[in-house]
C-alpha positions as CSV (number, residue, x, y, z in Angstrom):
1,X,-11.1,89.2,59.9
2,X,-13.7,88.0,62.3
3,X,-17.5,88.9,62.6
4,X,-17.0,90.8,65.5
5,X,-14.3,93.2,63.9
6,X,-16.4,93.7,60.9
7,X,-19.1,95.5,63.1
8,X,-18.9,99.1,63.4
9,X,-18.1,99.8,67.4
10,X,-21.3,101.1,69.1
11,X,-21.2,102.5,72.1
12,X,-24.1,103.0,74.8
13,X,-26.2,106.1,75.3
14,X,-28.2,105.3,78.6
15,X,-31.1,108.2,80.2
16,X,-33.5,108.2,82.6
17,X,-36.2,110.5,81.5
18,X,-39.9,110.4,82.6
19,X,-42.8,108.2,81.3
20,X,-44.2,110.9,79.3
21,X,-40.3,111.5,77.4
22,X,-39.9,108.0,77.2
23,X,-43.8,107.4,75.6
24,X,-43.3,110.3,73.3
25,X,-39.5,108.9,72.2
26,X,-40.4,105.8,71.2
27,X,-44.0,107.0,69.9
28,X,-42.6,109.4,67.5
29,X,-39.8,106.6,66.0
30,X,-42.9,103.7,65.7
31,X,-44.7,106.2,63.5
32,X,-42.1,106.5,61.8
33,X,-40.7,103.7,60.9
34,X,-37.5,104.1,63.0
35,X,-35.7,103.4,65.9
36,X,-35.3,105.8,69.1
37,X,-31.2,104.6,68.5
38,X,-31.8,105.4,64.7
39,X,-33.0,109.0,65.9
40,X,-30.6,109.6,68.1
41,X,-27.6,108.5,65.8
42,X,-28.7,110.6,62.9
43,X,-28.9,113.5,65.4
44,X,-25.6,113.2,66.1
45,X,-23.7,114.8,63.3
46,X,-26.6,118.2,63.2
47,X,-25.3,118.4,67.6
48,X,-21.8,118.1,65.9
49,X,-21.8,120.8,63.4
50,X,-24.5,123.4,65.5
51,X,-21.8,125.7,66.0
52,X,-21.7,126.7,62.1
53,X,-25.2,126.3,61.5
54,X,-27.0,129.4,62.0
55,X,-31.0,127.3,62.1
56,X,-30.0,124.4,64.1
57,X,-28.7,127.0,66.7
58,X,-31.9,128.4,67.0
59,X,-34.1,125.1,66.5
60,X,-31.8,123.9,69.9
61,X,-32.2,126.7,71.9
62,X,-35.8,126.1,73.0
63,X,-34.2,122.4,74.1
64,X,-31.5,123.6,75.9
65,X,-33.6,125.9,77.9
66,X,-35.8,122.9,78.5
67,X,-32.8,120.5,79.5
68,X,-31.4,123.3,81.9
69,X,-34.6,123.2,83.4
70,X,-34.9,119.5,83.7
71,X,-31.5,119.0,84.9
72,X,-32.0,121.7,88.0
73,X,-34.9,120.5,88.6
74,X,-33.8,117.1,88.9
75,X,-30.8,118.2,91.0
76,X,-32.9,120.1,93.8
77,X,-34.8,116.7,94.4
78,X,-31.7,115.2,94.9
């Protein structure tokens, strides 16, 4: 099997968020020892499984709210 098959398939996750977002993204992973790809890939399973748990519902909430009002925001510029 080659090199190239061994590697688990990765797949891009591309945003445009503003200077602040972007500061406090990559901020919070240097302190931490991590990786703003690292963060977002252990995220990933908690987004998957929300639905059945009852915290993470509520610890999202406030960020949806927030990303509703990015998102329109963004859109009226437009």
């Amino acid at each position: 099997m080659s090199n190239q098959m061994t590697k688990t398939a990765r797949r891009a996750l591309h945003a445009y968020v503003s200077d602040d977002a972007h500061d406090a993204w990559h901020d919070f992973a240097a302190e931490n020892g991590v990786t703003v790809s690292g963060l977002l890939e252990s995220l990933a399973p908690h987004l998957q499984n929300q639905a059945d748990d009852v915290s993470l519902e509520a610890t999202f909430e406030d960020s949806i709210k927030s990303a509703r009002a990015v998102d329109a925001s963004r859109r009226r510029r437009s």
